[in-house]
PyMOL Python script that loads the backbone (N, CA, C, O; Angstrom):
from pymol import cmd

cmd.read_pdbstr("""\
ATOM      1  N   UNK A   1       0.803  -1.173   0.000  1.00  0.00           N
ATOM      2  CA  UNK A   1       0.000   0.000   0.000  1.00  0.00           C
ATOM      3  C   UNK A   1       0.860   1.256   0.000  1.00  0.00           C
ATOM      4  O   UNK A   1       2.066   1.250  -0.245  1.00  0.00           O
ATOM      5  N   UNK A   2       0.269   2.141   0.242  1.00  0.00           N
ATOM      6  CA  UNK A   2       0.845   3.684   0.021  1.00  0.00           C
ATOM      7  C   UNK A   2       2.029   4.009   1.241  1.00  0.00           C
ATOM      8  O   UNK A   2       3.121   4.574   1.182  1.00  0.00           O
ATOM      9  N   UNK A   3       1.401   3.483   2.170  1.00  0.00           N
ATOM     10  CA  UNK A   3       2.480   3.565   3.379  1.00  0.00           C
ATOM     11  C   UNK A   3       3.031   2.569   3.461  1.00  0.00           C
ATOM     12  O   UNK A   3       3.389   2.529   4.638  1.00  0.00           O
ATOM     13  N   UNK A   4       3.480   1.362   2.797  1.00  0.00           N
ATOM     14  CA  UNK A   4       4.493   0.322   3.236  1.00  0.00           C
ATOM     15  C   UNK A   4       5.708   0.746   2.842  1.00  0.00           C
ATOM     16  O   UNK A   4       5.863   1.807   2.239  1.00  0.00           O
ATOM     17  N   UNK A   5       6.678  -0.062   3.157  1.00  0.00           N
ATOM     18  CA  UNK A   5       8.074  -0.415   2.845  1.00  0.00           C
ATOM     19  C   UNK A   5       8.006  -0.943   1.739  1.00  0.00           C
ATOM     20  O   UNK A   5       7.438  -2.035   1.726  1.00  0.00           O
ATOM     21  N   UNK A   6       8.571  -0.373   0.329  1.00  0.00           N
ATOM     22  CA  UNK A   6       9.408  -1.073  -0.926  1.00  0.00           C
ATOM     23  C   UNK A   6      10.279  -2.019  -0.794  1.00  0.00           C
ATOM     24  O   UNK A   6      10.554  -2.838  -1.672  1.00  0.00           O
ATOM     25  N   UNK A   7      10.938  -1.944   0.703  1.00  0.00           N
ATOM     26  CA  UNK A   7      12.163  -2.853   0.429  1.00  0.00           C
ATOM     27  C   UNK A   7      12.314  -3.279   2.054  1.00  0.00           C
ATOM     28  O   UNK A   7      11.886  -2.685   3.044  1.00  0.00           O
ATOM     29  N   UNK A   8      12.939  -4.296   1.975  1.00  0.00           N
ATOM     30  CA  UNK A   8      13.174  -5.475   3.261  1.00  0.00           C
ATOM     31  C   UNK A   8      14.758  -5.429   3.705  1.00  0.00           C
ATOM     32  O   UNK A   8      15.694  -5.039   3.006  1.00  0.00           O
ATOM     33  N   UNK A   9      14.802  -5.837   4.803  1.00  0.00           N
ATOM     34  CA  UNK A   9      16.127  -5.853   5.192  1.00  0.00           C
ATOM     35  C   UNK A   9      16.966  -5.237   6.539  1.00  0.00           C
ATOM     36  O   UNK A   9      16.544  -4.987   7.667  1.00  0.00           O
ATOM     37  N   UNK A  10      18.050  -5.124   6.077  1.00  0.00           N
ATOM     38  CA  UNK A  10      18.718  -5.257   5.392  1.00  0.00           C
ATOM     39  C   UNK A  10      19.647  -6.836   6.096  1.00  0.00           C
ATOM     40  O   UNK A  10      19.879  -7.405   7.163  1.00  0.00           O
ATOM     41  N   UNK A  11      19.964  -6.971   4.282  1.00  0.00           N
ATOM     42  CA  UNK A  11      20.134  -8.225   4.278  1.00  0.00           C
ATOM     43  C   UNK A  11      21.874  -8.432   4.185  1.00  0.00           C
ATOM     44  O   UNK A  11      22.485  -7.392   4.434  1.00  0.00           O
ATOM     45  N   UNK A  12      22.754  -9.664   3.851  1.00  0.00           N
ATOM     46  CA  UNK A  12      24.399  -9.769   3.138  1.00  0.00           C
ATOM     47  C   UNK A  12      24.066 -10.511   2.148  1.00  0.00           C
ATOM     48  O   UNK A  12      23.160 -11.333   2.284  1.00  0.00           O
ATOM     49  N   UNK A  13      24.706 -10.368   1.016  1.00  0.00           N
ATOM     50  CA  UNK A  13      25.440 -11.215   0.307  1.00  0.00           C
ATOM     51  C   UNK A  13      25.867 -12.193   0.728  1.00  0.00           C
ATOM     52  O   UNK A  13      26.574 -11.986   1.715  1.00  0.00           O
ATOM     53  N   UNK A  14      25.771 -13.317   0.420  1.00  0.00           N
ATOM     54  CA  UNK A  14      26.319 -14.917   1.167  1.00  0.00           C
ATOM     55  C   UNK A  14      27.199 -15.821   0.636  1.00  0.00           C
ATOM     56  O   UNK A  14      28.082 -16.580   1.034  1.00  0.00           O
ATOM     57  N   UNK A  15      26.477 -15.375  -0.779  1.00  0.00           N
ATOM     58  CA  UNK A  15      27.173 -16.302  -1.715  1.00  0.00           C
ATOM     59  C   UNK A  15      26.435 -15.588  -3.448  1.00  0.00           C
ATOM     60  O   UNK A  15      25.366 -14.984  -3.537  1.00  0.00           O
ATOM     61  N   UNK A  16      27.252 -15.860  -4.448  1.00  0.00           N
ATOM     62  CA  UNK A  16      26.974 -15.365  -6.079  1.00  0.00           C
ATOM     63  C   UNK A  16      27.337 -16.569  -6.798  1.00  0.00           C
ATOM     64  O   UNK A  16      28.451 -17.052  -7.000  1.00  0.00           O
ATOM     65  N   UNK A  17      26.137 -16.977  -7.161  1.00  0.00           N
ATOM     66  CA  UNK A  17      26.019 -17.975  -8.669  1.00  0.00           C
ATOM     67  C   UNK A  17      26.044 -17.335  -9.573  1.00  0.00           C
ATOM     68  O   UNK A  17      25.968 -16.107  -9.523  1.00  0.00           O
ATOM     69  N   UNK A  18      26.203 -18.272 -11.045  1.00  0.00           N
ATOM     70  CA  UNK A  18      26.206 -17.748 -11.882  1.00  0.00           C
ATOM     71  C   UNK A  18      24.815 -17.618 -12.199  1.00  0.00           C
ATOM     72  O   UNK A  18      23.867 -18.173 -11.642  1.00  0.00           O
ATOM     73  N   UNK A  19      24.805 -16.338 -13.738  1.00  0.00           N
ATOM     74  CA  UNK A  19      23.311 -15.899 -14.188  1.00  0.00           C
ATOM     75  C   UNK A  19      22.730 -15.087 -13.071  1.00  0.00           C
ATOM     76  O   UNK A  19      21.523 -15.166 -12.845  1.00  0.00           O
ATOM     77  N   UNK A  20      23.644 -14.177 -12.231  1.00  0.00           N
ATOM     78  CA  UNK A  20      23.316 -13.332 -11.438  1.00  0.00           C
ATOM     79  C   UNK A  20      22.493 -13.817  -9.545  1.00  0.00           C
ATOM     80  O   UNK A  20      22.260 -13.001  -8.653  1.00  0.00           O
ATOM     81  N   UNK A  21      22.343 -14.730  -9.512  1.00  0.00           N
ATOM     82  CA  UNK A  21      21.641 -15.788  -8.648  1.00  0.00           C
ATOM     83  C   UNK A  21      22.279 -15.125  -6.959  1.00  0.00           C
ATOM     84  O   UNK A  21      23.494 -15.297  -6.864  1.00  0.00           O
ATOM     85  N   UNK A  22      21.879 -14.697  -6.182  1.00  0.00           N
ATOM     86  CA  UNK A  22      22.468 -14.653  -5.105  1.00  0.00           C
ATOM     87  C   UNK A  22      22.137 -15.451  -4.006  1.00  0.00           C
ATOM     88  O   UNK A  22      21.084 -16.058  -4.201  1.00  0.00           O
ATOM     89  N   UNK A  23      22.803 -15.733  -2.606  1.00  0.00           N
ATOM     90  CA  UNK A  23      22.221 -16.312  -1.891  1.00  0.00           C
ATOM     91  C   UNK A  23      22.295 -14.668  -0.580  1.00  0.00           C
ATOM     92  O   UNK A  23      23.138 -13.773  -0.537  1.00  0.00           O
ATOM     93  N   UNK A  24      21.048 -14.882   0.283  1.00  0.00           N
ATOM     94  CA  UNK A  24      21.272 -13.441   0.958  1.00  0.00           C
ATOM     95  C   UNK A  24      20.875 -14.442   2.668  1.00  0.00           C
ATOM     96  O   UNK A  24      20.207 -15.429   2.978  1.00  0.00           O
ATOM     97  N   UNK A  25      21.768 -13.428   3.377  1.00  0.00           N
ATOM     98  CA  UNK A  25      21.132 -13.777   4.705  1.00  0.00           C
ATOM     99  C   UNK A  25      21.069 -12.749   5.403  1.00  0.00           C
ATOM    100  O   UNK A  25      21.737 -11.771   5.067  1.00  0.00           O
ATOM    101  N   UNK A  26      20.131 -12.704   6.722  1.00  0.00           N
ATOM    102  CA  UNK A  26      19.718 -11.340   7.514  1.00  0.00           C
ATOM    103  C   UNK A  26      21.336 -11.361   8.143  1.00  0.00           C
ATOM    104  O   UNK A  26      22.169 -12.256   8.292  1.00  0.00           O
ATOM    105  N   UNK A  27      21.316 -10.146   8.374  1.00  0.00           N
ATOM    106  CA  UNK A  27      22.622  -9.309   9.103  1.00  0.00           C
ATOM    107  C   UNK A  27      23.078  -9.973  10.447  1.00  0.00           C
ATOM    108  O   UNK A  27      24.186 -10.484  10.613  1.00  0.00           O
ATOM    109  N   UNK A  28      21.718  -9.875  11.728  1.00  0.00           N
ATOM    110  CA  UNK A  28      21.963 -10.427  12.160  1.00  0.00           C
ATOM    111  C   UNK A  28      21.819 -11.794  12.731  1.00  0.00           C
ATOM    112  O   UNK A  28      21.463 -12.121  13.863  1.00  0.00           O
ATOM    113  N   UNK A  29      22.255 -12.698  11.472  1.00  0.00           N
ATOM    114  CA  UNK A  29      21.624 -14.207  11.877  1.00  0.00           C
ATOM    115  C   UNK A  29      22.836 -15.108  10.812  1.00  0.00           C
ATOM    116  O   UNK A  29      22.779 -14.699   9.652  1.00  0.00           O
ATOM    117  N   UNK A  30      23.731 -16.068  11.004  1.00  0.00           N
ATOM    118  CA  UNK A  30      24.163 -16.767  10.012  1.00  0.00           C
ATOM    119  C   UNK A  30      23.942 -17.955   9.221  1.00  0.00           C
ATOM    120  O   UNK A  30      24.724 -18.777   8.744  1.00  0.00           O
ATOM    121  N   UNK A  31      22.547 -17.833   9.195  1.00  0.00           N
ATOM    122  CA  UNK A  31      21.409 -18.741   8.902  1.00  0.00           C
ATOM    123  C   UNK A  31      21.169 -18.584   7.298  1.00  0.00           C
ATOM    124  O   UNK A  31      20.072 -18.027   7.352  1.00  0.00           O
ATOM    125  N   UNK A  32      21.332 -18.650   6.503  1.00  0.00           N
ATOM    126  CA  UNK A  32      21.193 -18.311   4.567  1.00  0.00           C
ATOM    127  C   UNK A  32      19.609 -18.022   4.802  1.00  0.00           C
ATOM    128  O   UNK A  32      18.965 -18.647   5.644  1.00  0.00           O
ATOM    129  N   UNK A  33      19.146 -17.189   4.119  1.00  0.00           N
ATOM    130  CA  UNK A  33      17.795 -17.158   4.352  1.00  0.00           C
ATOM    131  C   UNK A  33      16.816 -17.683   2.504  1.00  0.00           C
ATOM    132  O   UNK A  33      15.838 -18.377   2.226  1.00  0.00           O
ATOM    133  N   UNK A  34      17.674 -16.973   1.822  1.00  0.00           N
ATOM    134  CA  UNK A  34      16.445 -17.476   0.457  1.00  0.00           C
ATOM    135  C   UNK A  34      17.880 -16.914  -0.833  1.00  0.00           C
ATOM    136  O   UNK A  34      18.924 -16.333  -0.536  1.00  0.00           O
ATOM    137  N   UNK A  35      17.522 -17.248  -1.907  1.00  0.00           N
ATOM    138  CA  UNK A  35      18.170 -17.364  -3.174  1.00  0.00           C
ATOM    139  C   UNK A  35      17.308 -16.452  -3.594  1.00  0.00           C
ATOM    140  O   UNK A  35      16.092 -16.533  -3.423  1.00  0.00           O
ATOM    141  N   UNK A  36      17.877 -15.557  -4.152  1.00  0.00           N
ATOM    142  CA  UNK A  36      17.172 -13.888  -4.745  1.00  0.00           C
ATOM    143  C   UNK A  36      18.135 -13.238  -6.043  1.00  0.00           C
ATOM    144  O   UNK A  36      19.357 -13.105  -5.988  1.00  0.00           O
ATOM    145  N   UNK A  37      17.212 -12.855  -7.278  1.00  0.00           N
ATOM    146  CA  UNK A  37      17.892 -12.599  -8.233  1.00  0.00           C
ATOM    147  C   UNK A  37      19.131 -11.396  -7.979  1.00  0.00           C
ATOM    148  O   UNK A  37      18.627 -10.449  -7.375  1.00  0.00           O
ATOM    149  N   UNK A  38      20.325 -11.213  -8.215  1.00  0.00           N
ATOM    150  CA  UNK A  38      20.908  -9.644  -7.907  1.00  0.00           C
ATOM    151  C   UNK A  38      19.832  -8.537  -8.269  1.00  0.00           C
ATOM    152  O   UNK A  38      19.736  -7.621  -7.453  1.00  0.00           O
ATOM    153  N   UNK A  39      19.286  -8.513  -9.010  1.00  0.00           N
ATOM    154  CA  UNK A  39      18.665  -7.115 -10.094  1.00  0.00           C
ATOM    155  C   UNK A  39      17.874  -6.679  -9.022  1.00  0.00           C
ATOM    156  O   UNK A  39      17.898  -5.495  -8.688  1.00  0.00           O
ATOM    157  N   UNK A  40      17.150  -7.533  -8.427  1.00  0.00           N
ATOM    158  CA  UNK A  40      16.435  -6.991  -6.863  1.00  0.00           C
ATOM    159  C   UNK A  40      17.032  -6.230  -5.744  1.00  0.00           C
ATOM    160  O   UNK A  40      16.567  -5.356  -5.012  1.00  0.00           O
ATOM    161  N   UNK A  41      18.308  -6.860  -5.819  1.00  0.00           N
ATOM    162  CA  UNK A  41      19.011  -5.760  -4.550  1.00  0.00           C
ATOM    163  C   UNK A  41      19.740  -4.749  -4.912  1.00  0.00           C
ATOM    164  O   UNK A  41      20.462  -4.494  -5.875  1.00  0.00           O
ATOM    165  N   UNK A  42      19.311  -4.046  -3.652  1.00  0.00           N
ATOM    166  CA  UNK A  42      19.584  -2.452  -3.587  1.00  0.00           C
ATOM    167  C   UNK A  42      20.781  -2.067  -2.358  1.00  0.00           C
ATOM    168  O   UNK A  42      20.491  -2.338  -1.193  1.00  0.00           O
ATOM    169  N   UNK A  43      21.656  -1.652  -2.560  1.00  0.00           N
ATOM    170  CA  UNK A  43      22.650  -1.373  -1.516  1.00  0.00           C
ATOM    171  C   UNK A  43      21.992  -0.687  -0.584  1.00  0.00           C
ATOM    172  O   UNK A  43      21.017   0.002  -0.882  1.00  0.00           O
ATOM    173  N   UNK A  44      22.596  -0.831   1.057  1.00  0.00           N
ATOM    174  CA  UNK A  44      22.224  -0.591   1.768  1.00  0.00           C
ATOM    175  C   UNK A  44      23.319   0.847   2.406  1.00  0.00           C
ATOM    176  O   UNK A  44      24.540   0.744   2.290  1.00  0.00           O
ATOM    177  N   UNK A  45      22.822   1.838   2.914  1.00  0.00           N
ATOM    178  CA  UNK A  45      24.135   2.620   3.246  1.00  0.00           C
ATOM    179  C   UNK A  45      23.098   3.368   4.688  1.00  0.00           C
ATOM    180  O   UNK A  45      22.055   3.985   4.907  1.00  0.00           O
ATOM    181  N   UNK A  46      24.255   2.784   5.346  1.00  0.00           N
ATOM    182  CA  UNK A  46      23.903   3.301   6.837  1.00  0.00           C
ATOM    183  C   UNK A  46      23.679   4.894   7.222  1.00  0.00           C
ATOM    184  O   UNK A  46      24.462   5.699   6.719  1.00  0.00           O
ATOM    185  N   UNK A  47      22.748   5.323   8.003  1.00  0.00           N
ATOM    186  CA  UNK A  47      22.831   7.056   8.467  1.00  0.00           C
ATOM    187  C   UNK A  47      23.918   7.003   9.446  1.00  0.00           C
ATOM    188  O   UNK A  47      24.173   6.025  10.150  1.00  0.00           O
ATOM    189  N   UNK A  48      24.157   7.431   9.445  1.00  0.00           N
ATOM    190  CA  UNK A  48      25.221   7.963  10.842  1.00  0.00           C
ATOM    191  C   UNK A  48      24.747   9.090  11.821  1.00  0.00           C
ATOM    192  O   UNK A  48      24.555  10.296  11.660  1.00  0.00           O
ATOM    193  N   UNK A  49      24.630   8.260  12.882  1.00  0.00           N
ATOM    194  CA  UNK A  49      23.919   9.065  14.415  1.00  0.00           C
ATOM    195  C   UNK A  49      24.091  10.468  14.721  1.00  0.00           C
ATOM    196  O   UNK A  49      25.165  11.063  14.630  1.00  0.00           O
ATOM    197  N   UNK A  50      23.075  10.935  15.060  1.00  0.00           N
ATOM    198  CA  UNK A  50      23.002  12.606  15.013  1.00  0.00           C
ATOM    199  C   UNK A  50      23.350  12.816  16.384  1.00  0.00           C
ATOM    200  O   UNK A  50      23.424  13.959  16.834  1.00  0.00           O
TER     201      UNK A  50
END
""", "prot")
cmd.dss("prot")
cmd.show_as("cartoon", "prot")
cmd.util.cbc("prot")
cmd.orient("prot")
């Protein structure tokens, strides 16, 4: 809807197959979570505390 979140996360890089294929897991967990195309992810860049 109008007020959700576009995007989930944030997630790592785990692992890169070929044909762009990634494997991603949550940040904090070292658990692989799901196989997700690259073209979907979006870099993540931290705020820095005010």
């Amino acid at each position: 809807g109008k007020w959700s979140y576009n995007w989930e996360g944030p997630f790592m890089v785990n692992q890169v197959y070929s044909k762009n294929a990634c494997v991603i897991k949550e940040v904090n967990s070292n658990i692989a979570s799901k196989v997700i195309n690259g073209k979907y992810l979006k870099y993540f860049h931290e705020r820095s505390e005010y």
